[in-house]
TIMARLUM-461215 format. One record per residue (C-alpha): z, x, y; residue in one letter; chain. Coordinates in nm, 3 decimals. Layout:
BEGIN
+---------+---------+---------+-----+-------+
!      pz !      px !      py ! res ! chain !
+---------+---------+---------+-----+-------+
!       Z !       X !       Y !   a !     A !
...
+---------+---------+---------+-----+-------+
This chain:
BEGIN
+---------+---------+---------+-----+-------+
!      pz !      px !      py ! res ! chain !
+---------+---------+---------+-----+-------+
!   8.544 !  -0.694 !   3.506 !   x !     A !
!   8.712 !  -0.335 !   3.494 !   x !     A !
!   8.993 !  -0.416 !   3.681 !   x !     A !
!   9.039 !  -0.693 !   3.451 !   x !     A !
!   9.024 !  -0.434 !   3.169 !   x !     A !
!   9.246 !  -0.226 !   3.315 !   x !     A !
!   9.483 !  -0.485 !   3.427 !   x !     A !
!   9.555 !  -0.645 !   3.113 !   x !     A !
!   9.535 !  -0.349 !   2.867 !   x !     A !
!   9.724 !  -0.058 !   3.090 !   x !     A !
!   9.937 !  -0.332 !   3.328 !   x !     A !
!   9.792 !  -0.166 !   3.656 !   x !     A !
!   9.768 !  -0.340 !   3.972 !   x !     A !
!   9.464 !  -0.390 !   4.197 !   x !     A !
!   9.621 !  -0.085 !   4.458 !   x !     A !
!   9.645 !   0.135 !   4.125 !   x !     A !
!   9.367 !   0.068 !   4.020 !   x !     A !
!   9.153 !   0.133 !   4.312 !   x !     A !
!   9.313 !   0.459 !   4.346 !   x !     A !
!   9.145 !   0.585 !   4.008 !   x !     A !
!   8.836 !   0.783 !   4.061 !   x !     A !
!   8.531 !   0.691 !   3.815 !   x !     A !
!   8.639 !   1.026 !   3.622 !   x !     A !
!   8.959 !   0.905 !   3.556 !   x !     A !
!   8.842 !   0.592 !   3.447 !   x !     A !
!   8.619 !   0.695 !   3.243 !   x !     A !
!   8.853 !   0.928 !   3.060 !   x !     A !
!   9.093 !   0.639 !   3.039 !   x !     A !
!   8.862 !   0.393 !   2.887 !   x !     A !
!   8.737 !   0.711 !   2.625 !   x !     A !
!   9.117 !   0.745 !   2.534 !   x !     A !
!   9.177 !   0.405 !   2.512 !   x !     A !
!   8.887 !   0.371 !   2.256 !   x !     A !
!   9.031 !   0.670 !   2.057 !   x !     A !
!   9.344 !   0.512 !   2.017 !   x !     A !
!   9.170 !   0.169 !   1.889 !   x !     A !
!   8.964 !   0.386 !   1.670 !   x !     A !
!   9.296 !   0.554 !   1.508 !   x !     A !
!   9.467 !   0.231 !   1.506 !   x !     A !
!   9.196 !   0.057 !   1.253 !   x !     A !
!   9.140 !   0.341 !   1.073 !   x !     A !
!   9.461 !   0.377 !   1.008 !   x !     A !
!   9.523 !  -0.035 !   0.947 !   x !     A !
!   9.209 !   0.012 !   0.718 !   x !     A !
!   9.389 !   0.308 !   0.542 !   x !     A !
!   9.683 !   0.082 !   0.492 !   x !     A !
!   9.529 !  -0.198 !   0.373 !   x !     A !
!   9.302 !  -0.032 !   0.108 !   x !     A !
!   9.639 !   0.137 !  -0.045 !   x !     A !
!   9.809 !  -0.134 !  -0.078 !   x !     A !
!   9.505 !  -0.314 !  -0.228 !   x !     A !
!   9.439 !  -0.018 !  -0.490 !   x !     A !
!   9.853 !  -0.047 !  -0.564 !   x !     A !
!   9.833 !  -0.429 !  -0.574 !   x !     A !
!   9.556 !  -0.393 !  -0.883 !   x !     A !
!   9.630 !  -0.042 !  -1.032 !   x !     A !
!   9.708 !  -0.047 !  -1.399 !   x !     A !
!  10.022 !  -0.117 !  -1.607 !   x !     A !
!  10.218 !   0.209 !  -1.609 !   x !     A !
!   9.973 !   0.418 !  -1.355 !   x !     A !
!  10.095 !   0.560 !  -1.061 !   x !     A !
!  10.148 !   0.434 !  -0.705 !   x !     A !
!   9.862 !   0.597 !  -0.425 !   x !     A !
!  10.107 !   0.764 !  -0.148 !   x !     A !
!   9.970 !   0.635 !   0.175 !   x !     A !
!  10.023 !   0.949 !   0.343 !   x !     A !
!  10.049 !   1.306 !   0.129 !   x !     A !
!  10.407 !   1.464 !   0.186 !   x !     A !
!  10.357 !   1.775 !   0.345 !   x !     A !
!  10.581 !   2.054 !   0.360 !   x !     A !
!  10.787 !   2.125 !   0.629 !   x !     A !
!  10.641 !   2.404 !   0.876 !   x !     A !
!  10.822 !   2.784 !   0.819 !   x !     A !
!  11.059 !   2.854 !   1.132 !   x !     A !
!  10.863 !   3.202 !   1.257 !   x !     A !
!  11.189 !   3.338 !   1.402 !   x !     A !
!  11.401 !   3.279 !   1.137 !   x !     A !
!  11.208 !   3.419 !   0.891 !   x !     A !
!  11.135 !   3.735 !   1.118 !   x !     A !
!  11.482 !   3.792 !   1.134 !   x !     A !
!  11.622 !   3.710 !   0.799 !   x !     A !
!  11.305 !   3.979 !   0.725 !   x !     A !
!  11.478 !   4.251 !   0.962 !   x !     A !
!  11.842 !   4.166 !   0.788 !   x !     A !
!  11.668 !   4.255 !   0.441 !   x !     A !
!  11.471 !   4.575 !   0.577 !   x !     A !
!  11.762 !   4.700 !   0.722 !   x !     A !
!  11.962 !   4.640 !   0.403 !   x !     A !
!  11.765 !   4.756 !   0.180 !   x !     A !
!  11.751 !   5.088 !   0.404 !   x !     A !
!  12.111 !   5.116 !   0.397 !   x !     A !
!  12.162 !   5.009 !   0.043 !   x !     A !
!  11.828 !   5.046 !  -0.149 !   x !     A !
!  11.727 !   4.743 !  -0.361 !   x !     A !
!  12.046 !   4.750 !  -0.526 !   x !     A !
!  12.066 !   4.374 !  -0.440 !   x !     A !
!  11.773 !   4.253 !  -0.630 !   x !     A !
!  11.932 !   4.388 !  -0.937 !   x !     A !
!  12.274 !   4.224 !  -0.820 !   x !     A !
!  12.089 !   3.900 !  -0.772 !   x !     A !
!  11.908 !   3.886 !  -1.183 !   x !     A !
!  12.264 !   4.052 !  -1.315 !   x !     A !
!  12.401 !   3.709 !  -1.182 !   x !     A !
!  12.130 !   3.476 !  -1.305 !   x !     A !
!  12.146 !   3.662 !  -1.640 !   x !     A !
!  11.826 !   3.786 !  -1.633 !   x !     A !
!  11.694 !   4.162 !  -1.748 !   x !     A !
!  11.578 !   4.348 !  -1.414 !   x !     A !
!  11.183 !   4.410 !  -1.470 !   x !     A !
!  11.055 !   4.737 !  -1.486 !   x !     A !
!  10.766 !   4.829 !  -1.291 !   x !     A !
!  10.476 !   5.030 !  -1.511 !   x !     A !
!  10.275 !   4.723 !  -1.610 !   x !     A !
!  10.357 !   4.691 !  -1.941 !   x !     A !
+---------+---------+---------+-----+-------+
């Protein structure tokens, strides 16, 4: 019966197979029921969306199926574009800041609170 299992779901052979220790099996057959587990909970998922979109009401909004995330902050870039703008602003003060509202047209804030 488990080399059956592990025949048709994985595609080993009867030498492969009798190679695995029980460990291995074991931890084969636990990831294999993971991965079923994700797979219907994910079908589920997917099926109650579209169900909830199918009968929302006129004029309401879709459901996203999955919530856009934002993309993840590149460490090293920002590190160094942080080390540009240090060392600039050592050099140069924070004459820049008031270059960058001058061209946006706004008034530079002053700093007091109030």
């Amino acid at each position: 019966m488990d080399l059956a299992f592990f025949v048709v779901n994985f595609g080993y052979s009867k030498s492969e197979y009798q190679e695995l220790t029980e460990a291995e099996k074991l931890f084969i057959r636990k990831e294999h029921e993971k991965k079923s587990i994700n797979d219907t909970t994910y079908i589920r998922d997917a099926v109650f969306n579209a169900v909830t979109n199918a009968l929302r009401k006129k004029g309401s909004r879709f459901q996203e199926l999955f919530k856009k995330r934002p993309a993840r902050a590149d460490k090293e870039f920002n590190q160094e574009a942080m080390s540009i703008v240090l060392e600039v602003e050592e050099r140069d003060g924070k004459s820049w800041v008031d270059k960058i509202y001058q061209a946006n047209g706004i008034k530079t804030p002053k700093s007091g609170g109030g």
